[in-house]
mmCIF file of the N, C-alpha and C atoms, coordinates in Angstrom:
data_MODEL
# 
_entry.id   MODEL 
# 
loop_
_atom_site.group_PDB 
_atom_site.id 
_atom_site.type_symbol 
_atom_site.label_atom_id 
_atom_site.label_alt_id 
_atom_site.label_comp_id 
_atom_site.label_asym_id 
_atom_site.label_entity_id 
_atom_site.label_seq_id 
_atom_site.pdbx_PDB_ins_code 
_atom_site.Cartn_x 
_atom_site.Cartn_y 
_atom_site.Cartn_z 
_atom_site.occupancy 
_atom_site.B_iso_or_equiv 
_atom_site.pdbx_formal_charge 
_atom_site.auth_seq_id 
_atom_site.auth_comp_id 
_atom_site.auth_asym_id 
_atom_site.auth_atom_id 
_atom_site.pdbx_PDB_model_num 
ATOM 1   N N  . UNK A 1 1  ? 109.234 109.576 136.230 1.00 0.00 ? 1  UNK A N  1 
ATOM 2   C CA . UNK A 1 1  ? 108.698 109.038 137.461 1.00 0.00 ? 1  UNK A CA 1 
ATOM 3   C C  . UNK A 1 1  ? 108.835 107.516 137.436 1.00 0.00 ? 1  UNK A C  1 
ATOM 4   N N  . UNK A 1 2  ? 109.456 107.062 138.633 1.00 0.00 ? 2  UNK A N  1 
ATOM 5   C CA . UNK A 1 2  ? 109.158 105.515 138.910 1.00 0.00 ? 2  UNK A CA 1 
ATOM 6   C C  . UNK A 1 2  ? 107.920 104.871 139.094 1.00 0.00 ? 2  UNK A C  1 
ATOM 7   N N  . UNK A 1 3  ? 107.857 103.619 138.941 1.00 0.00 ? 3  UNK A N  1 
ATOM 8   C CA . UNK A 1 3  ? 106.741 102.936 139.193 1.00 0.00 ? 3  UNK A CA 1 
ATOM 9   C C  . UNK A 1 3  ? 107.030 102.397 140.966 1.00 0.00 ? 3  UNK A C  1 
ATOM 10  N N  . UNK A 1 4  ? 105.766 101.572 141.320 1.00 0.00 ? 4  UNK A N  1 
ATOM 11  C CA . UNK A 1 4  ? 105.695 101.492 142.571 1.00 0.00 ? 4  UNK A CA 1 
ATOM 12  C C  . UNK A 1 4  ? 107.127 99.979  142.757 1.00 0.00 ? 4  UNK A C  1 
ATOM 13  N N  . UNK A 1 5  ? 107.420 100.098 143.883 1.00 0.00 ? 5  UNK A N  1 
ATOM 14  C CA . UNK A 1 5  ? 108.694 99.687  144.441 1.00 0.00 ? 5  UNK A CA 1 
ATOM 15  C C  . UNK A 1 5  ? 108.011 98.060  145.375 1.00 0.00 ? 5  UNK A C  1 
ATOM 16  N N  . UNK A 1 6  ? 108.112 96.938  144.966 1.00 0.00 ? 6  UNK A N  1 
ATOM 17  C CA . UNK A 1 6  ? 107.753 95.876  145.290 1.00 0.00 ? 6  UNK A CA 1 
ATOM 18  C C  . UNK A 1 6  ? 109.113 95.273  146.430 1.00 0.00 ? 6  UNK A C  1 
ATOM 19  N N  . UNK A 1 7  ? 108.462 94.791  147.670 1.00 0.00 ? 7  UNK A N  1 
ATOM 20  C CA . UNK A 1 7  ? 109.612 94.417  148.609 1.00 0.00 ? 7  UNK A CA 1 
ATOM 21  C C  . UNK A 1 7  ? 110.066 92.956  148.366 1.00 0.00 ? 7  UNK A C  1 
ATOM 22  N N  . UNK A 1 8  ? 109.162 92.314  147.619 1.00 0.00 ? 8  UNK A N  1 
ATOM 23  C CA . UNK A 1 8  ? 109.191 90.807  147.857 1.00 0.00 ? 8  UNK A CA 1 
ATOM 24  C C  . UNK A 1 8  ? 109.352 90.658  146.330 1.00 0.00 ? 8  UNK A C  1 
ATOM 25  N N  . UNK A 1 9  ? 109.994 89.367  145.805 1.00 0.00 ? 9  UNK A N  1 
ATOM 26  C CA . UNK A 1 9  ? 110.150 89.148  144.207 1.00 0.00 ? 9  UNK A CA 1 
ATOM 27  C C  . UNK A 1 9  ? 108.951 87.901  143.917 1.00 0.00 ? 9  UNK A C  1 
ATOM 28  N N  . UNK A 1 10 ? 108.634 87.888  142.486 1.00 0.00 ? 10 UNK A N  1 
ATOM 29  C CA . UNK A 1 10 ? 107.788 86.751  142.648 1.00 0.00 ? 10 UNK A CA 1 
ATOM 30  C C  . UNK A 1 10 ? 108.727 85.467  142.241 1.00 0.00 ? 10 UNK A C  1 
ATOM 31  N N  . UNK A 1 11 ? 110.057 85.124  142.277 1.00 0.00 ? 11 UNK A N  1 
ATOM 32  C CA . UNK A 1 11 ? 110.727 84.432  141.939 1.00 0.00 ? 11 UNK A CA 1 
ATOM 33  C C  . UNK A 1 11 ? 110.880 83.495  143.369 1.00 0.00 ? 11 UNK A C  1 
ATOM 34  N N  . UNK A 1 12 ? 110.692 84.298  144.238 1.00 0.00 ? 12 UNK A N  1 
ATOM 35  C CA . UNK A 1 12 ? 111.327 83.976  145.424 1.00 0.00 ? 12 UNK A CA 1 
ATOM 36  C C  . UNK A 1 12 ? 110.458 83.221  146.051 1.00 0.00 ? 12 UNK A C  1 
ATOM 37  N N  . UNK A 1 13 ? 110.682 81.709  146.525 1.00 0.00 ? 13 UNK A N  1 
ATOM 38  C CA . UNK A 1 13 ? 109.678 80.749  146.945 1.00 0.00 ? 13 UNK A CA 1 
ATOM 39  C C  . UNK A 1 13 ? 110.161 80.498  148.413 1.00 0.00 ? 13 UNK A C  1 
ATOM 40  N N  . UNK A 1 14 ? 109.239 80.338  149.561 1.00 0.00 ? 14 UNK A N  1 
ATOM 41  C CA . UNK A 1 14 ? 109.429 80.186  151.018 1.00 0.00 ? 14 UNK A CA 1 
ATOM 42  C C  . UNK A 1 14 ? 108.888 78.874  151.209 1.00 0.00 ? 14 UNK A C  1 
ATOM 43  N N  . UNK A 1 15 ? 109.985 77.743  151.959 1.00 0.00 ? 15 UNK A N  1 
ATOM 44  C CA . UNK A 1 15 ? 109.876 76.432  151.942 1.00 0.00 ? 15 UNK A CA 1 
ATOM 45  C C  . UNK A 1 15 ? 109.045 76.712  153.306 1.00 0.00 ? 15 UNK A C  1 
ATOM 46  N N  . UNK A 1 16 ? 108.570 75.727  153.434 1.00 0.00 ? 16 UNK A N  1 
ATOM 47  C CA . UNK A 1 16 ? 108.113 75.457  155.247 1.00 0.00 ? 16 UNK A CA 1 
ATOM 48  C C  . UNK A 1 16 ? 109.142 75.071  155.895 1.00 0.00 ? 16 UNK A C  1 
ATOM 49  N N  . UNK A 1 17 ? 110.152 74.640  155.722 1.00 0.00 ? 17 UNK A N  1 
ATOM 50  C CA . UNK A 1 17 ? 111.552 74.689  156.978 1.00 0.00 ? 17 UNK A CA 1 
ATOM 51  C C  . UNK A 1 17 ? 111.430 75.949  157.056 1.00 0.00 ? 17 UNK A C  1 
ATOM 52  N N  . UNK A 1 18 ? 111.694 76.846  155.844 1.00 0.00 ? 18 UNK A N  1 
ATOM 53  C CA . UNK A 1 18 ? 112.386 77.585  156.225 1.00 0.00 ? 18 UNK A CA 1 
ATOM 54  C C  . UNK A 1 18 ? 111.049 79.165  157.034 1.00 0.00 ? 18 UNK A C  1 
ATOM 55  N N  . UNK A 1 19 ? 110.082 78.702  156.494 1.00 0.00 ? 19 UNK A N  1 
ATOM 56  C CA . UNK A 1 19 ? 108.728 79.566  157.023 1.00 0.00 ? 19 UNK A CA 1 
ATOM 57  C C  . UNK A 1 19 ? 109.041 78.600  158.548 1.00 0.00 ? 19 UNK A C  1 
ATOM 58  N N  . UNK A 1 20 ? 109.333 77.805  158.731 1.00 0.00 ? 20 UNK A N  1 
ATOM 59  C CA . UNK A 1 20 ? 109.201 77.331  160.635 1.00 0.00 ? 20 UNK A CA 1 
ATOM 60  C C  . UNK A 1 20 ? 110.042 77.810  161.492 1.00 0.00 ? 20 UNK A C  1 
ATOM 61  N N  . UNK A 1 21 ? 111.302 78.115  160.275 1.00 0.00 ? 21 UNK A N  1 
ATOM 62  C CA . UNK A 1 21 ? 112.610 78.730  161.358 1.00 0.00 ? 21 UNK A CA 1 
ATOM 63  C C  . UNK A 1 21 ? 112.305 79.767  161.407 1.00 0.00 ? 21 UNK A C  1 
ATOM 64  N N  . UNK A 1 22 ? 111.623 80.781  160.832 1.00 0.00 ? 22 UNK A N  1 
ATOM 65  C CA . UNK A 1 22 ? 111.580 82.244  161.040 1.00 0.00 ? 22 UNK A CA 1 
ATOM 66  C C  . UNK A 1 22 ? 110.566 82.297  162.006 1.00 0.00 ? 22 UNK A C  1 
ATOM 67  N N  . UNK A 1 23 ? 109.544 81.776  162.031 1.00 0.00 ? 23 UNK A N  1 
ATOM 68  C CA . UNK A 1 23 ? 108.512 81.713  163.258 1.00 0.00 ? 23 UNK A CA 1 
ATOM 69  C C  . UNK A 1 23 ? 109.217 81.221  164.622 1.00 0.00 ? 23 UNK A C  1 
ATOM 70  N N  . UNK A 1 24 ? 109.677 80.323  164.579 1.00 0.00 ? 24 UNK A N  1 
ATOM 71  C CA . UNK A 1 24 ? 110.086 79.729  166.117 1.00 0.00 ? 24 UNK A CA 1 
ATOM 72  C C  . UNK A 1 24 ? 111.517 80.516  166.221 1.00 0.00 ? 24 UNK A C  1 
ATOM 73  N N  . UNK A 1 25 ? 111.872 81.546  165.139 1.00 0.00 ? 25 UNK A N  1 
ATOM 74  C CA . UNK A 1 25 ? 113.223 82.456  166.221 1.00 0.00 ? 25 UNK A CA 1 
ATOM 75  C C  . UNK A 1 25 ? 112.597 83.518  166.462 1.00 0.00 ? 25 UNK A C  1 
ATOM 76  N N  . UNK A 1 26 ? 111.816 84.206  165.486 1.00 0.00 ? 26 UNK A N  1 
ATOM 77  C CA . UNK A 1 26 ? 110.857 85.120  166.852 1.00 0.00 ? 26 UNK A CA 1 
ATOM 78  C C  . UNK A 1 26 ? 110.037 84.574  167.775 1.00 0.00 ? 26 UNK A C  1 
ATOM 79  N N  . UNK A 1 27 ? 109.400 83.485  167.163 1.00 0.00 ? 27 UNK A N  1 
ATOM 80  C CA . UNK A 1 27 ? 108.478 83.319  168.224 1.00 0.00 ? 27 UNK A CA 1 
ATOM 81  C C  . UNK A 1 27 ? 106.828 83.621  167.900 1.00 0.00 ? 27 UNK A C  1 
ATOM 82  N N  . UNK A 1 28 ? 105.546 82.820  168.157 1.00 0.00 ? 28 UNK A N  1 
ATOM 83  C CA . UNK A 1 28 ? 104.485 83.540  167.761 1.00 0.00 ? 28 UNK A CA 1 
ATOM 84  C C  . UNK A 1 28 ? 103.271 82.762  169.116 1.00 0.00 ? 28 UNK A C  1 
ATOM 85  N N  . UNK A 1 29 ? 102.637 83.825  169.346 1.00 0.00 ? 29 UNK A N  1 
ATOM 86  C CA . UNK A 1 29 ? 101.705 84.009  170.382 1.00 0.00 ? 29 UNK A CA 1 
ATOM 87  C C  . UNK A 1 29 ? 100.096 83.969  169.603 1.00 0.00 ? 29 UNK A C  1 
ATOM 88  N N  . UNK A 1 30 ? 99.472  82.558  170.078 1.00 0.00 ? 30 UNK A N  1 
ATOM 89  C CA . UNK A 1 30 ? 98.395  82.331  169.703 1.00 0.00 ? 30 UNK A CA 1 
ATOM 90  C C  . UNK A 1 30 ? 96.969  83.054  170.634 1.00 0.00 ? 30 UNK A C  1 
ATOM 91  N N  . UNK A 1 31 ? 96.231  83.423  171.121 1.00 0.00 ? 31 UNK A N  1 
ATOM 92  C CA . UNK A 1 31 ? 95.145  83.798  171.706 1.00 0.00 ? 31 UNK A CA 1 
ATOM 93  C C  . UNK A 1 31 ? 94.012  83.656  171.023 1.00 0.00 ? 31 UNK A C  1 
ATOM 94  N N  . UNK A 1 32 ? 92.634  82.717  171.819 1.00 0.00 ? 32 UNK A N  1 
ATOM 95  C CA . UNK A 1 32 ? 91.527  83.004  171.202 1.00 0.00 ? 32 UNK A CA 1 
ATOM 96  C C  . UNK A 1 32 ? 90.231  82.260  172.591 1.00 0.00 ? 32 UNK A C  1 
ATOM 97  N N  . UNK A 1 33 ? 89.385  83.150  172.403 1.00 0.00 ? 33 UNK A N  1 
ATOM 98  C CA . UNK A 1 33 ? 88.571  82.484  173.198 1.00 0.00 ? 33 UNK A CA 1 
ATOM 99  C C  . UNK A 1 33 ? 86.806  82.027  172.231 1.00 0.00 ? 33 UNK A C  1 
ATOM 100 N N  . UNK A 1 34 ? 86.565  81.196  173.279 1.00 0.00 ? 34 UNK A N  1 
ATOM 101 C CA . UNK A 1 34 ? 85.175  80.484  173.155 1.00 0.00 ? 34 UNK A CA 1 
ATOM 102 C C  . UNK A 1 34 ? 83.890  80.408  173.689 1.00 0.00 ? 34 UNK A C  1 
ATOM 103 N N  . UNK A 1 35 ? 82.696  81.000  173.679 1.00 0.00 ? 35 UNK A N  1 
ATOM 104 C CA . UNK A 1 35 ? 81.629  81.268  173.926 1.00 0.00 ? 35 UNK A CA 1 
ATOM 105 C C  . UNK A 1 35 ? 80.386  79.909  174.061 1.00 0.00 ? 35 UNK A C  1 
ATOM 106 N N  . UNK A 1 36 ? 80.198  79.232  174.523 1.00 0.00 ? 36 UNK A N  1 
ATOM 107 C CA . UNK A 1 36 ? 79.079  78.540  174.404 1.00 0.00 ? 36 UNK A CA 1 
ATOM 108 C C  . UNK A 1 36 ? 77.798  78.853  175.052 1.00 0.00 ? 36 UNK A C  1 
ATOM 109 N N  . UNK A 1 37 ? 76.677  79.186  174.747 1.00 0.00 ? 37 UNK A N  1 
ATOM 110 C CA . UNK A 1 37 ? 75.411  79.985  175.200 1.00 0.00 ? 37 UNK A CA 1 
ATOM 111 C C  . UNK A 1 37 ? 74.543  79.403  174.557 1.00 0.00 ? 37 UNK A C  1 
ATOM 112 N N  . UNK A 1 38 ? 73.795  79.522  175.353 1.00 0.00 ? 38 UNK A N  1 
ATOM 113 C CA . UNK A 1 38 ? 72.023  78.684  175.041 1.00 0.00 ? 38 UNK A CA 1 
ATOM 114 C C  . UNK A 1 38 ? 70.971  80.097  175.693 1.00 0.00 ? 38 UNK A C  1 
ATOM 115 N N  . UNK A 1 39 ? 70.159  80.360  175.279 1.00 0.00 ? 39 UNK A N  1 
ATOM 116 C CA . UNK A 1 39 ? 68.970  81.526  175.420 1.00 0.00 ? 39 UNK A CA 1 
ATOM 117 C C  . UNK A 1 39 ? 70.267  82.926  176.171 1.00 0.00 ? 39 UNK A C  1 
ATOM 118 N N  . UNK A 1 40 ? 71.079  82.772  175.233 1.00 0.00 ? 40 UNK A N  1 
ATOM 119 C CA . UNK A 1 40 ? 71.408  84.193  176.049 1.00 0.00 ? 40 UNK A CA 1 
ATOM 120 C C  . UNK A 1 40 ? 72.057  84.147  177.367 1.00 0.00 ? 40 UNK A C  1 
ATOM 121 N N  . UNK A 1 41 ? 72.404  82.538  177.790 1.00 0.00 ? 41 UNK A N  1 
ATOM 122 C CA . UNK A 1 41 ? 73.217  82.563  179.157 1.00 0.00 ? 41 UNK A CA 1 
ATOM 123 C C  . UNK A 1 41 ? 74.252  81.477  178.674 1.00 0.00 ? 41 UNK A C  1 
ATOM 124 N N  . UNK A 1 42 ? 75.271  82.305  179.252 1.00 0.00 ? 42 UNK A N  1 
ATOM 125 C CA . UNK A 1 42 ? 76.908  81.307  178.965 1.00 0.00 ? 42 UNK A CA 1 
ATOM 126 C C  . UNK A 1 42 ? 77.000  80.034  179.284 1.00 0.00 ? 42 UNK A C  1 
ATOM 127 N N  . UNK A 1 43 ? 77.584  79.274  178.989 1.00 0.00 ? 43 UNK A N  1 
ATOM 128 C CA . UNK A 1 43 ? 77.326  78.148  179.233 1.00 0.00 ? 43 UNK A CA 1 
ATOM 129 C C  . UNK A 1 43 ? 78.580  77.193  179.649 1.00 0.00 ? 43 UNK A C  1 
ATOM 130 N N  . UNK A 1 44 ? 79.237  77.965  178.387 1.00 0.00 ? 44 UNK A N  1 
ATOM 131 C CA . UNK A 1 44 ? 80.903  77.477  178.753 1.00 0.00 ? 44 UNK A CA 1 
ATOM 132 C C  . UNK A 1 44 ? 81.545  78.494  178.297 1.00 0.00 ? 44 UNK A C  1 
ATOM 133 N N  . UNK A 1 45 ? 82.889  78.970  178.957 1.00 0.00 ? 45 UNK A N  1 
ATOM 134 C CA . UNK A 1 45 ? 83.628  79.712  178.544 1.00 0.00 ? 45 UNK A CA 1 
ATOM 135 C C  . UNK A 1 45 ? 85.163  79.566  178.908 1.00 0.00 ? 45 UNK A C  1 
ATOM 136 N N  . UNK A 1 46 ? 85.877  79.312  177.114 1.00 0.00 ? 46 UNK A N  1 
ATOM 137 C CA . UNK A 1 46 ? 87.309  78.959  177.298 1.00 0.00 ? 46 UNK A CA 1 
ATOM 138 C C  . UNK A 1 46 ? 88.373  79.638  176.328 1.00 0.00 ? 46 UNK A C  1 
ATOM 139 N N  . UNK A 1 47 ? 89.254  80.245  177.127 1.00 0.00 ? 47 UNK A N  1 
ATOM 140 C CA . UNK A 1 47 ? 90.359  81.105  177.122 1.00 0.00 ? 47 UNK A CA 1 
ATOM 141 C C  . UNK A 1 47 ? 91.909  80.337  176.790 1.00 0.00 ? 47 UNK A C  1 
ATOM 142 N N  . UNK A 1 48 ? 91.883  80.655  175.517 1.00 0.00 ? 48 UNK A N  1 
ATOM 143 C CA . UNK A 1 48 ? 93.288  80.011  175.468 1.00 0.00 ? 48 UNK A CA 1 
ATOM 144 C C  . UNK A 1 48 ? 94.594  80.768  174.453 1.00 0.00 ? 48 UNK A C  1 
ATOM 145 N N  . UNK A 1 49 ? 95.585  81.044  175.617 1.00 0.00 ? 49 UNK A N  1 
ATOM 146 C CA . UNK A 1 49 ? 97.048  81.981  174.881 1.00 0.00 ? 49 UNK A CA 1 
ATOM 147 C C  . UNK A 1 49 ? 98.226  80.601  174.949 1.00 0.00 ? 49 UNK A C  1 
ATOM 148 N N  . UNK A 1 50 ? 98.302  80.686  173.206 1.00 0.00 ? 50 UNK A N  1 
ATOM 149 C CA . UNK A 1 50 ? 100.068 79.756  174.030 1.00 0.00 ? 50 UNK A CA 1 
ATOM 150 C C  . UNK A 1 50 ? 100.899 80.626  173.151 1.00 0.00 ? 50 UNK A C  1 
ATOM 151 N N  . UNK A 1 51 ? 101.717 80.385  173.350 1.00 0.00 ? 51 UNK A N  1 
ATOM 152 C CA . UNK A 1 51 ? 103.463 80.892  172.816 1.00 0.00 ? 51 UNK A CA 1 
ATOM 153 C C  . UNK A 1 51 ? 104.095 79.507  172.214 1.00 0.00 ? 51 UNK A C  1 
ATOM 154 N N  . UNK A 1 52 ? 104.360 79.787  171.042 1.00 0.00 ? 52 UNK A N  1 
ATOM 155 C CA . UNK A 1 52 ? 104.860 78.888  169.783 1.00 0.00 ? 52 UNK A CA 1 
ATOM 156 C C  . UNK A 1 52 ? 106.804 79.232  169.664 1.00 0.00 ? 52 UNK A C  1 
ATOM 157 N N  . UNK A 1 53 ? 107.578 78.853  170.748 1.00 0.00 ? 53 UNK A N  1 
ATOM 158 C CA . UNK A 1 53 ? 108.994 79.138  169.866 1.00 0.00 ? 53 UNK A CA 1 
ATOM 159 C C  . UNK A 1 53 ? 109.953 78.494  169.900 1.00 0.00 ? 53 UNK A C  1 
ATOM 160 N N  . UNK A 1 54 ? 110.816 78.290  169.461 1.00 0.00 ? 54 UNK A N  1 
ATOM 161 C CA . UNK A 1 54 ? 112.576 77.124  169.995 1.00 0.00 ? 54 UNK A CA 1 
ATOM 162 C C  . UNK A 1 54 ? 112.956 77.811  171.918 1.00 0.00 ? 54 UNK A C  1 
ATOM 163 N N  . UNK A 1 55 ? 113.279 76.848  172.088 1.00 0.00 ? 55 UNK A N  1 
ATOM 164 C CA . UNK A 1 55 ? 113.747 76.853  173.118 1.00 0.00 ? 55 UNK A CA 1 
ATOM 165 C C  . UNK A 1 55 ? 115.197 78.010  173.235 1.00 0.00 ? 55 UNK A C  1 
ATOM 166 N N  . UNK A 1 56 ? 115.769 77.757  172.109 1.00 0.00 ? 56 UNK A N  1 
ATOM 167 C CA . UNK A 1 56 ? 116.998 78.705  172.117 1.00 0.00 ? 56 UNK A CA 1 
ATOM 168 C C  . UNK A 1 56 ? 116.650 80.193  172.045 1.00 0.00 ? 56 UNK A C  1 
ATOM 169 N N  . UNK A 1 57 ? 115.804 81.018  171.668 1.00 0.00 ? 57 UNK A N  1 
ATOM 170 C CA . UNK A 1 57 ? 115.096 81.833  171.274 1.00 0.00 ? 57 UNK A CA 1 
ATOM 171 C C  . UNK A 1 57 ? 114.225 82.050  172.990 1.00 0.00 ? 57 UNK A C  1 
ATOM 172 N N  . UNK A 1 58 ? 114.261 81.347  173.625 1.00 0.00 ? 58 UNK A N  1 
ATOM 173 C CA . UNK A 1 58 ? 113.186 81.502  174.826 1.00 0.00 ? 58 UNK A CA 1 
ATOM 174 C C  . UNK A 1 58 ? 114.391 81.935  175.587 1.00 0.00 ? 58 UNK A C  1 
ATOM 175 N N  . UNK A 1 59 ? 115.383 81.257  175.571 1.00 0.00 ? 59 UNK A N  1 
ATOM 176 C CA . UNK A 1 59 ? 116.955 81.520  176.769 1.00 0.00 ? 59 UNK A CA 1 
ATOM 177 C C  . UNK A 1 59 ? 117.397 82.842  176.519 1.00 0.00 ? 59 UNK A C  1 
ATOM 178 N N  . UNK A 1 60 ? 117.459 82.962  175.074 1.00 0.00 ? 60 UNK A N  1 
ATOM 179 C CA . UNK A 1 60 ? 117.946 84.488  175.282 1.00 0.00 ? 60 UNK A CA 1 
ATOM 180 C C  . UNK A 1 60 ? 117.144 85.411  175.417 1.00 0.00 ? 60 UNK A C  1 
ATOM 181 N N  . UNK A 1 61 ? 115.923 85.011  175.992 1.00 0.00 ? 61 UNK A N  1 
ATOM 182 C CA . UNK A 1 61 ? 115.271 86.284  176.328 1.00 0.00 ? 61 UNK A CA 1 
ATOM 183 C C  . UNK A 1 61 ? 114.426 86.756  175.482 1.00 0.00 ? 61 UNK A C  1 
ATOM 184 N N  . UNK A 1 62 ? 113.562 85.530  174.392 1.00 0.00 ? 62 UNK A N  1 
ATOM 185 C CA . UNK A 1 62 ? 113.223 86.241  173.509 1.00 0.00 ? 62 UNK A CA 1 
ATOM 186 C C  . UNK A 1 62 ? 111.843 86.694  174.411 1.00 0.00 ? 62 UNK A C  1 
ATOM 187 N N  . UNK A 1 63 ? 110.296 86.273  172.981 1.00 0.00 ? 63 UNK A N  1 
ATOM 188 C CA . UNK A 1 63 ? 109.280 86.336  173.718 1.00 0.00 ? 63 UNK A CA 1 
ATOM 189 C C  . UNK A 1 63 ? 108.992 85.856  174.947 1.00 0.00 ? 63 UNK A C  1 
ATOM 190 N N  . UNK A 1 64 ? 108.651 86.716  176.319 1.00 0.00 ? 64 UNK A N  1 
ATOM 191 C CA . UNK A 1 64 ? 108.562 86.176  177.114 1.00 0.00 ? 64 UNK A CA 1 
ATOM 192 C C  . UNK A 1 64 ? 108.781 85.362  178.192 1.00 0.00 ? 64 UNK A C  1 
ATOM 193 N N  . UNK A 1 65 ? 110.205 85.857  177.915 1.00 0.00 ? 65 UNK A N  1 
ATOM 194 C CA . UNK A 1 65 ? 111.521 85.226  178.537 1.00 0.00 ? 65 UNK A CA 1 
ATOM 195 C C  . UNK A 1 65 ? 112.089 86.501  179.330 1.00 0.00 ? 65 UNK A C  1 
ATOM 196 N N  . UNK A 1 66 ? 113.037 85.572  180.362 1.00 0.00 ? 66 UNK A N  1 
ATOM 197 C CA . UNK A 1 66 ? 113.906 86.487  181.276 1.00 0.00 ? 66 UNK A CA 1 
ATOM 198 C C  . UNK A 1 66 ? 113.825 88.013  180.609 1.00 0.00 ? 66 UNK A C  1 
ATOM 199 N N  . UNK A 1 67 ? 114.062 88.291  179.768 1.00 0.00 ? 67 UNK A N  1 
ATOM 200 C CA . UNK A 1 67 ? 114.321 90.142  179.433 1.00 0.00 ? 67 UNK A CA 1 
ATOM 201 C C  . UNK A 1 67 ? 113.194 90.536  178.708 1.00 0.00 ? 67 UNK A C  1 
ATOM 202 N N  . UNK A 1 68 ? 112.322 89.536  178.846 1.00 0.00 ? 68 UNK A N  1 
ATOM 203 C CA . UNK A 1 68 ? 110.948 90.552  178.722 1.00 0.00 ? 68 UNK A CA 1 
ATOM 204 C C  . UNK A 1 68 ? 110.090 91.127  179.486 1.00 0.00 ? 68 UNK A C  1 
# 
């Protein structure tokens, strides 16, 4: 019997260029909202979605683009 099958090596180090290019060619979608309340009544309330990606990645249609 084999042992369990690991996808990732621990040799293998991810720069932040290269962790930024993989995010901005898919693309990543932030959402979060905010509550401010005093005795149980709202007080303020703020809603915020953005979309994080290259522009080249938006043309062809990625997230949220023409063919989505």
């Amino acid at each position: 019997m084999s042992g369990p099958v690991s996808l990732s090596h621990p040799d293998d180090e991810l720069s932040l260029v290269d962790l930024l290019d993989r995010l901005l060619a898919g693309g990543v979608v932030l959402s979060g909202e905010i509550t401010i309340s005093l005795a149980e009544v709202d007080l303020v309330h703020v809603s915020l979605r953005a979309l994080i990606s290259s522009v080249s990645t938006l043309r062809q249609g990625g997230p949220g683009g023409p063919g989505a």
